[in-house]
SERO-4910 file (N, C-alpha, C, O; in steps of 0.05 Angstrom, whole numbers):
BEGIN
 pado doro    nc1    nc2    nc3   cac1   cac2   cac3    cc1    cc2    cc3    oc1    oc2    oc3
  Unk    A    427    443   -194    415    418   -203    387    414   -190    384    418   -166
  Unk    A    365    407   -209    341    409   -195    341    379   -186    345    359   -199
  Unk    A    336    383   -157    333    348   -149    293    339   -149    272    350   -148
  Unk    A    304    314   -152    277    298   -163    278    279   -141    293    278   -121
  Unk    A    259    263   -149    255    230   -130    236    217   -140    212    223   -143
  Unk    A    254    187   -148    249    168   -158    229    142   -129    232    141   -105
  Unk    A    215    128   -144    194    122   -123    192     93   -134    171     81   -130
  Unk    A    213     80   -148    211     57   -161    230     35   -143    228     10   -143
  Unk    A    246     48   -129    257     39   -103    232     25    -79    238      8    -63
  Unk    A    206     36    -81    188     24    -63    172     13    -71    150     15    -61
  Unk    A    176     -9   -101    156    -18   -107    146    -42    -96    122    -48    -97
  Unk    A    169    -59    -82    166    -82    -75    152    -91    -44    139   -111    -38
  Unk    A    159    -68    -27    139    -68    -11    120    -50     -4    102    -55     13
  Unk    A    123    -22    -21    101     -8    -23     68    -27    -39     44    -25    -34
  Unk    A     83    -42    -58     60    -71    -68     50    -79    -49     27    -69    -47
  Unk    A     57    -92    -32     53   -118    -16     36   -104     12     15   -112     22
  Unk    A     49    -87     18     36    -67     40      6    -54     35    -11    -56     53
  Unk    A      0    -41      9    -21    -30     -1    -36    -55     -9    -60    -55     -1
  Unk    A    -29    -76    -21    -48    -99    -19    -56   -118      4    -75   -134      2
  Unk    A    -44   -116     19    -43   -133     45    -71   -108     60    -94   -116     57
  Unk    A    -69    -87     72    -84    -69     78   -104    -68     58   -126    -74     67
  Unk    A   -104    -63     33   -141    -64     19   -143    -96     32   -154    -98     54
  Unk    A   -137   -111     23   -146   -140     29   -165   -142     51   -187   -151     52
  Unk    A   -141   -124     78   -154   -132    108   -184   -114    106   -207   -119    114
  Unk    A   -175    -91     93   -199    -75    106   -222    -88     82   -244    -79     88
  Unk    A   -225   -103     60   -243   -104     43   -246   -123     56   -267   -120     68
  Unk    A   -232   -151     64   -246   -177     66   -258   -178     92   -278   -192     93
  Unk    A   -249   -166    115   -259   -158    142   -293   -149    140   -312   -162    148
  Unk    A   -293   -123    127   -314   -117    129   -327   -125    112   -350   -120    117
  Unk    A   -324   -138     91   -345   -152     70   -354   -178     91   -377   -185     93
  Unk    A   -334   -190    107   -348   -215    116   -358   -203    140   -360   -223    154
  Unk    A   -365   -183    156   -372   -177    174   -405   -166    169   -426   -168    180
  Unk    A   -394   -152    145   -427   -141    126   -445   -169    123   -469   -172    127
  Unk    A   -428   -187    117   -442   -213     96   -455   -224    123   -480   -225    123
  Unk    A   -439   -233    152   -449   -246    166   -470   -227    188   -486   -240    202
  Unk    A   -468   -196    188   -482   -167    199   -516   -186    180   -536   -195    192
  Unk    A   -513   -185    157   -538   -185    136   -553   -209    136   -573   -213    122
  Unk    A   -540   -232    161   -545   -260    152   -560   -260    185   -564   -283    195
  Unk    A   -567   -239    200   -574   -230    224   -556   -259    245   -569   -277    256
  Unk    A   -528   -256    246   -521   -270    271   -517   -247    288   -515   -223    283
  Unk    A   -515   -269    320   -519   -244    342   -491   -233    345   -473   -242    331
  Unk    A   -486   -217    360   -468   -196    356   -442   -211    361   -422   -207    347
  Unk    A   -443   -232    383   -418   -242    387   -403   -257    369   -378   -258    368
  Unk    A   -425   -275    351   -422   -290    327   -407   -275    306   -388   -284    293
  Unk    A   -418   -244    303   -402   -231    283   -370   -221    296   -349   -220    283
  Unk    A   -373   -217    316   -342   -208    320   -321   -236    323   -298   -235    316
  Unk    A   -334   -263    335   -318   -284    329   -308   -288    303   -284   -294    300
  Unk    A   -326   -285    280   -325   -278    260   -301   -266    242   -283   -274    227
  Unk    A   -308   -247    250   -286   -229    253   -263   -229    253   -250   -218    235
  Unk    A   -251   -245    278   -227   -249    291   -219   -265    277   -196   -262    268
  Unk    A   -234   -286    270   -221   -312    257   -218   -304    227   -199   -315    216
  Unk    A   -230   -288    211   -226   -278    189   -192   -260    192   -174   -259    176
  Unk    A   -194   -252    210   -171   -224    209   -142   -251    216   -119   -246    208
  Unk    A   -148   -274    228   -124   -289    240   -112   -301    207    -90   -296    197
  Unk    A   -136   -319    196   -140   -327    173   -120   -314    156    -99   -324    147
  Unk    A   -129   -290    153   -125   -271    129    -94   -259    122    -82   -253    102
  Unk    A    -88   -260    152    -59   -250    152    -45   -272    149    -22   -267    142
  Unk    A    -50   -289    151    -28   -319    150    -29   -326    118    -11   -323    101
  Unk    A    -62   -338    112    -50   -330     84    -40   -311     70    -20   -314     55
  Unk    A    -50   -291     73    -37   -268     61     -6   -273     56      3   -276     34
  Unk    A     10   -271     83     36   -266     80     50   -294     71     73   -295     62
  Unk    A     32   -322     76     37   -345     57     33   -349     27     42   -366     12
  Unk    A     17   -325     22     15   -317     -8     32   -306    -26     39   -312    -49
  Unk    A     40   -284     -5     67   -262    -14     90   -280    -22    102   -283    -43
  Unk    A     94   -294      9    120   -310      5    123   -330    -14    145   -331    -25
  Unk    A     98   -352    -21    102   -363    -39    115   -349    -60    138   -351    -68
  Unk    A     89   -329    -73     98   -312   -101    116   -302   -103    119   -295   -126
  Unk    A    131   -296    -90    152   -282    -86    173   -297    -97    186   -295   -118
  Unk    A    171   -310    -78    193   -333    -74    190   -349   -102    209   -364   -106
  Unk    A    175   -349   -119    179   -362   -152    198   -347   -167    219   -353   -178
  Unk    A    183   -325   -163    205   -292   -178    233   -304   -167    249   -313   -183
  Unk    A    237   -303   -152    260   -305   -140    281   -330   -152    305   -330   -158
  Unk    A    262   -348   -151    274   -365   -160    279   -371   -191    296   -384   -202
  Unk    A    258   -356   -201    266   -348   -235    288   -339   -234    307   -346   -248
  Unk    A    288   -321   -216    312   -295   -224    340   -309   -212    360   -297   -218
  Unk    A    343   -328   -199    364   -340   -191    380   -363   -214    402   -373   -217
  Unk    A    351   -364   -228    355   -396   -250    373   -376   -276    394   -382   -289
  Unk    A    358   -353   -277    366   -333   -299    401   -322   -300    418   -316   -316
  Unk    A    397   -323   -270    431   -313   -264    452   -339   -272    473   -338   -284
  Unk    A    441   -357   -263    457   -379   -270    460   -390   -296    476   -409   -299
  Unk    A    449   -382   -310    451   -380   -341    469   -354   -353    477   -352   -376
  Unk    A    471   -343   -339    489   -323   -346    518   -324   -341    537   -315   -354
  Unk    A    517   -340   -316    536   -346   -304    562   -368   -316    586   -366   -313
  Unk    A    547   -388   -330    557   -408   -349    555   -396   -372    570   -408   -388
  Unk    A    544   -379   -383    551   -369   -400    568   -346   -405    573   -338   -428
  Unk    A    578   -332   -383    607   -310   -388    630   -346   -381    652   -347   -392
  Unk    A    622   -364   -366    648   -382   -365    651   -395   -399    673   -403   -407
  Unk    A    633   -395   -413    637   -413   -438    646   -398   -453    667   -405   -464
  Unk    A    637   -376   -461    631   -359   -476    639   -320   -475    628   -303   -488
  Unk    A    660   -317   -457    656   -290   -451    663   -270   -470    667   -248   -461
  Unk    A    666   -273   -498    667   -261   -527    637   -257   -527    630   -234   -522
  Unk    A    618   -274   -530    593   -279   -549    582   -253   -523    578   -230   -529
  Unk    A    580   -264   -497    570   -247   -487    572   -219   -479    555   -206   -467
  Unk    A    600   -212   -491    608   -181   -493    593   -165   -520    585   -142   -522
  Unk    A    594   -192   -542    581   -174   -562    551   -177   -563    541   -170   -584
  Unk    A    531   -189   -539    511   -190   -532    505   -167   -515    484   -155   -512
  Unk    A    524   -163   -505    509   -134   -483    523   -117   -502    517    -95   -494
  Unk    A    536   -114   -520    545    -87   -535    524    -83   -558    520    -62   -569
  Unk    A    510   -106   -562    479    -98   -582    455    -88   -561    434    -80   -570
  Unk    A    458    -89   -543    443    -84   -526    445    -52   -530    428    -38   -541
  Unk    A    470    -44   -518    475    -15   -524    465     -1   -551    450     17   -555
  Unk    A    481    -19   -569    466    -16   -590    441     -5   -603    436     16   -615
  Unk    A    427    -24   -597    394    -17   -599    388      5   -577    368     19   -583
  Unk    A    402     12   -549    388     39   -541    405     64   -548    413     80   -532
  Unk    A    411     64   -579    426     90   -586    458     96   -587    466    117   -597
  Unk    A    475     78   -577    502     91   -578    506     70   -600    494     49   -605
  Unk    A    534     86   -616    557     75   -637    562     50   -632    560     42   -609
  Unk    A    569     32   -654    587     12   -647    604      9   -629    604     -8   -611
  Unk    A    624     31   -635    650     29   -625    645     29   -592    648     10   -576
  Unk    A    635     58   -585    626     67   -558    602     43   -549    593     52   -528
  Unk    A    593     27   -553    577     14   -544    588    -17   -540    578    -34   -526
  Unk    A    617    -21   -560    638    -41   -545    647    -33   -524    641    -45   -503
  Unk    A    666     -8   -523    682     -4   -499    661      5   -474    674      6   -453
  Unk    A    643     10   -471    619     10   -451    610    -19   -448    607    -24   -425
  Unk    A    607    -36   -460    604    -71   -448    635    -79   -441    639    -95   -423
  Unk    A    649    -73   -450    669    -79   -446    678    -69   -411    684    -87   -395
  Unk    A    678    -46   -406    677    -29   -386    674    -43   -359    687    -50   -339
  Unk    A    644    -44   -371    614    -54   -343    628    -79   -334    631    -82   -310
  Unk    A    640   -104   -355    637   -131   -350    661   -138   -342    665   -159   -331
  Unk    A    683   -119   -345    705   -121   -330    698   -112   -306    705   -126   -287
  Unk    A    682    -87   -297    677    -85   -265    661   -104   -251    666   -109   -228
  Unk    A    637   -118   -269    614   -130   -250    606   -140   -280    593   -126   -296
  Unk    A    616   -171   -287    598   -180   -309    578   -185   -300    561   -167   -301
  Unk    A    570   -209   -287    542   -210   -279    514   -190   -269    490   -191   -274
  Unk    A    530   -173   -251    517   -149   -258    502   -134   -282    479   -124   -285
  Unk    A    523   -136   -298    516   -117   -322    496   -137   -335    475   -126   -340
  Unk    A    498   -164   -342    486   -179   -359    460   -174   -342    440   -162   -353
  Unk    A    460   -185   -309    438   -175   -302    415   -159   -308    391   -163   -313
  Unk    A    435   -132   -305    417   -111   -317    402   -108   -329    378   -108   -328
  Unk    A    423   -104   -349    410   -103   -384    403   -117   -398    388   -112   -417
  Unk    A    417   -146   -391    405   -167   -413    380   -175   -398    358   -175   -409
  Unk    A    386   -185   -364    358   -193   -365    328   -180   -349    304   -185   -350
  Unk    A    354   -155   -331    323   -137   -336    323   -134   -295    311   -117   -283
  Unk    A    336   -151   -286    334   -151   -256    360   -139   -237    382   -148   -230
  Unk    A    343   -115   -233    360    -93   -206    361    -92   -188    338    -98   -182
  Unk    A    376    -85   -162    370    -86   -130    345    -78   -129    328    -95   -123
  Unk    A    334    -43   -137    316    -34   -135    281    -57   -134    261    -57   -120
  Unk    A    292    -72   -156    265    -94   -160    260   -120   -158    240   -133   -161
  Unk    A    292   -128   -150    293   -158   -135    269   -169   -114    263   -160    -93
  Unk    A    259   -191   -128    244   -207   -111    254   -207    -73    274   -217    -63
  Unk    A    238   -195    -63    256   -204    -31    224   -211    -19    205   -195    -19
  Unk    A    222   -242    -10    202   -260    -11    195   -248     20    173   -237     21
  Unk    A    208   -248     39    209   -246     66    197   -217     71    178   -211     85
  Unk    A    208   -207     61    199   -175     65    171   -174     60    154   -168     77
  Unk    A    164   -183     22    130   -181     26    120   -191     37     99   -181     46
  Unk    A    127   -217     46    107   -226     67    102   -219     92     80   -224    102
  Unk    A    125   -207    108    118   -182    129     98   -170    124     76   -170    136
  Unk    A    104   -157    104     98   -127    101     66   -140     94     49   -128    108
  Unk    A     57   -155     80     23   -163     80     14   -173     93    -10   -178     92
  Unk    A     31   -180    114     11   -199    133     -2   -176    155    -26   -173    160
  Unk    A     27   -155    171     15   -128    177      5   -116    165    -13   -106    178
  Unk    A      6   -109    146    -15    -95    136    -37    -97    136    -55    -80    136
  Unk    A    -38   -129    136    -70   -144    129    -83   -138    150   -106   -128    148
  Unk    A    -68   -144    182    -78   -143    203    -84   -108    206   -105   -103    218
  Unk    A    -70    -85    198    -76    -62    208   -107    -50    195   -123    -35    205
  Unk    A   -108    -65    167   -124    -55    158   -151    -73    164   -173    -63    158
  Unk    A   -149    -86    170   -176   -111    181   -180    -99    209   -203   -104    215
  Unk    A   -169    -86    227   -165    -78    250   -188    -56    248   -205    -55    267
  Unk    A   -191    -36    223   -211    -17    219   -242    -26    224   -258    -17    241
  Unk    A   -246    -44    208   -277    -57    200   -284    -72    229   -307    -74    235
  Unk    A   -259    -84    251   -270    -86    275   -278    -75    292   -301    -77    301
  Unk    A   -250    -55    304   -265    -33    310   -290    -25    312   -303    -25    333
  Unk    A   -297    -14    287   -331     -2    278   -349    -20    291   -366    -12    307
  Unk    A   -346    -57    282   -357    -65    286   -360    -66    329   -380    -70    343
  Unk    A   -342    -63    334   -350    -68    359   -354    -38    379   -357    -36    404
  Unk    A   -354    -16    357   -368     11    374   -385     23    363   -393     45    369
  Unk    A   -393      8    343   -416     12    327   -443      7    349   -444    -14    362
  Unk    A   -462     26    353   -495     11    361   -505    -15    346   -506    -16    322
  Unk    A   -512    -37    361   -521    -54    344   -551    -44    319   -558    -54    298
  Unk    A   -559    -23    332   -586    -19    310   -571     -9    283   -584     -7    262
  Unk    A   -541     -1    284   -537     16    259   -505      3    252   -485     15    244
  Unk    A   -509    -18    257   -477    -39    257   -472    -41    226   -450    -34    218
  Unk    A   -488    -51    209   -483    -49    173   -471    -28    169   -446    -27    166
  Unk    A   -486     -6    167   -477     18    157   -448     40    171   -432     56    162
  Unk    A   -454     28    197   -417     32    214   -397     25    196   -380     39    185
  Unk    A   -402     -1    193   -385    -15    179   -377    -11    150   -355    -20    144
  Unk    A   -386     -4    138   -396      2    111   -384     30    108   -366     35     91
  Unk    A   -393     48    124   -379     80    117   -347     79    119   -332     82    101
  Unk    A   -339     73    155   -323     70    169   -302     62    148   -284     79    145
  Unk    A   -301     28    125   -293     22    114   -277     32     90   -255     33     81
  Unk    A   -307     40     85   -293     53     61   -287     85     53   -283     97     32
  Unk    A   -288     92     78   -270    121     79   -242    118     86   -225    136     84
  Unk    A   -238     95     93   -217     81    101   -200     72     76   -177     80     71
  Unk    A   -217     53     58   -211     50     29   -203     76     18   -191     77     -4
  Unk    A   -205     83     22   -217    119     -5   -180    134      6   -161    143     -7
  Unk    A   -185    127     40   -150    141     45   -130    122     33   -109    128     22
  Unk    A   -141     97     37   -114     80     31   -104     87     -4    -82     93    -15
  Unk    A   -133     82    -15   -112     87    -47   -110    120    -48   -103    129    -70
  Unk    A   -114    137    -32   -103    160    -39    -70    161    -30    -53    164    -47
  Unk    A    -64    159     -8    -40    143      1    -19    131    -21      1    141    -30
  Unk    A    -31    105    -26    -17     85    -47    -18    103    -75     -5     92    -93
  Unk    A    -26    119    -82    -23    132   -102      1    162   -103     17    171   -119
  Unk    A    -11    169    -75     18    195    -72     40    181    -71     58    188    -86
  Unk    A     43    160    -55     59    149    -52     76    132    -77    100    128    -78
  Unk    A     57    126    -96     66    117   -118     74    137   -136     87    129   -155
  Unk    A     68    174   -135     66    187   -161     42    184   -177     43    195   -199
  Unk    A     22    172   -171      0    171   -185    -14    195   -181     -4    214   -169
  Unk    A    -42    195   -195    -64    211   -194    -81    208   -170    -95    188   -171
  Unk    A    -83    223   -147    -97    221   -125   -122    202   -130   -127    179   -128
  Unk    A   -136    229   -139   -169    220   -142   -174    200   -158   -195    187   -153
  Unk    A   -161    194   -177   -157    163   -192   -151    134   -177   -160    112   -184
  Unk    A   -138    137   -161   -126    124   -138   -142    118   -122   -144     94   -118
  Unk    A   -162    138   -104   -178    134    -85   -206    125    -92   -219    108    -79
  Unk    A   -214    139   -117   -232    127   -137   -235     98   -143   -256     89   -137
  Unk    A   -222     86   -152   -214     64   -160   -214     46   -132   -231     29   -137
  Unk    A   -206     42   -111   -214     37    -86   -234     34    -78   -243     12    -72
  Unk    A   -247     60    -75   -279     55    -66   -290     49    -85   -311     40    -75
  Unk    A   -293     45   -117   -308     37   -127   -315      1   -117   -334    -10   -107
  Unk    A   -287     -8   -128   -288    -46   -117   -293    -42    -96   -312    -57    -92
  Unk    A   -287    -28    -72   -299    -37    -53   -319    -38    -42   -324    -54    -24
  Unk    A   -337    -18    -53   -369    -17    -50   -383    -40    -60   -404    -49    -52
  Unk    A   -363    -52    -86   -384    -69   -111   -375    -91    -87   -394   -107    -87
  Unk    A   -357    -99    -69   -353   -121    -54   -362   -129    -34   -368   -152    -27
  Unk    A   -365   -103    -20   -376    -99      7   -417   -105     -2   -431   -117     15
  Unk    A   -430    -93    -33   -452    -97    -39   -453   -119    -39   -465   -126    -19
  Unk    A   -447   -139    -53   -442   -165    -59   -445   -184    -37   -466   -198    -36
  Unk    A   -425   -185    -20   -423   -193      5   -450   -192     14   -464   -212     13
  Unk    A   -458   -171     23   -483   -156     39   -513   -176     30   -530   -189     43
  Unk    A   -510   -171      2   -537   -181    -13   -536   -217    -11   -556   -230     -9
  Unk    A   -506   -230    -11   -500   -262    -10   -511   -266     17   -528   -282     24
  Unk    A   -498   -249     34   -509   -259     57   -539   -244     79   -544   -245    103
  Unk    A   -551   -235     62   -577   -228     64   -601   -253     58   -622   -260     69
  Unk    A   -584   -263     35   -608   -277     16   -599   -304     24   -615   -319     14
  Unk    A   -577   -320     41   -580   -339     53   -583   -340     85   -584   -362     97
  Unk    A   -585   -317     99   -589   -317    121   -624   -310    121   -637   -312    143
  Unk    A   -635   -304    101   -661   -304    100   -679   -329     92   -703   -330     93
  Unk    A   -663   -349     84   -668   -378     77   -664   -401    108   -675   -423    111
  Unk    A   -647   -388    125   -644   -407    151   -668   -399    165   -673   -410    187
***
């Protein structure tokens, strides 16, 4: 048997992890670029810094958890509709998951005694499944993403400081700036093996936004730190 591996098992915090980390390392060094370009003195930018990276992780993982936590609660409202409905109804809903079968290819017959099967072992389960679409594999788990982004946020915001604080001050922009986004360039190569994706598509896609962010940044806070 040729063995394979499925990678849909890590979507939920392989998500939250890979966005929590671009976040840290884009929003770190874009505000570090923005306030580097707006000429504050060195200590200004790493306070900066700090309070951006404290910021970032709290919302962050208050972000996760909220969103999360909606899914979640869809998917709990969903079950409970299922739930009163095998108690009212557990005919209607046998011949509701047996069209189910249905439409992906098996017989009548075989596609009763297969709902029939499933809902004697695990109705809710099965309705789960198939009718509404939600598996262990992809269950909302609110707590987890928000771990998993708030470290992240912090490991990857951790880069753009760094630089910033062993960087020479004559060449502190451009520390920051490379440092970053070679950094960017690994992370979506990473999040992409990691996903089964296309490497260079992956890492591509990365440094592109992050250059256009990190530019952005740079030029905003150029053109009002040249106004004070």
């Amino acid at each position: 048997m040729t063995a394979h591996v499925h990678r849909t098992h890590r979507s939920g915090w392989l998500r939250a992890s890979v966005l929590g980390a671009n976040d840290g390392v884009l929003s770190i060094s874009s505000l570090l670029l923005g306030v580097a370009a707006a000429h504050m003195n060195p200590e200004g930018i790493l306070v900066t810094g700090f309070a951006g990276l404290v910021a970032g992780a709290l919302s962050m993982g208050a972000g996760e958890f909220v969103s999360v936590s909606s899914q979640a609660d869809t998917e709990r409202a969903d079950l409970d509709i299922e739930r009163r409905a095998l108690l009212q109804d557990y005919d209607a809903e046998h011949i509701e998951l047996r069209d189910i079968y249905i439409q992906r290819g098996l017989d009548t017959e075989l596609a009763s005694k297969v709902a029939q099967q499933l809902m004697e072992h695990d109705a809710i389960g099965a309705h789960a499944r198939d009718d509404i679409g939600i598996t262990d594999a992809l269950t909302a788990r609110p707590a987890q993403a928000a771990i998993s982004s708030s470290l992240s946020f912090v490991l990857g915001g951790v880069v753009p400081m760094l630089a910033a604080v062993l960087a020479p001050a004559a060449s502190l922009i451009p520390t920051i700036a490379v440092v970053s986004l070679i950094f960017l360039g690994a992370l979506g190569a990473f999040a992409a093996y990691a996903g089964g994706a296309p490497i260079i598509r992956g890492a591509a896609r990365v440094l592109t936004l992050g250059l256009l962010a990190m530019g952005v940044t740079g030029v905003v806070g150029a053109f009002f730190g040249g106004r004070a």
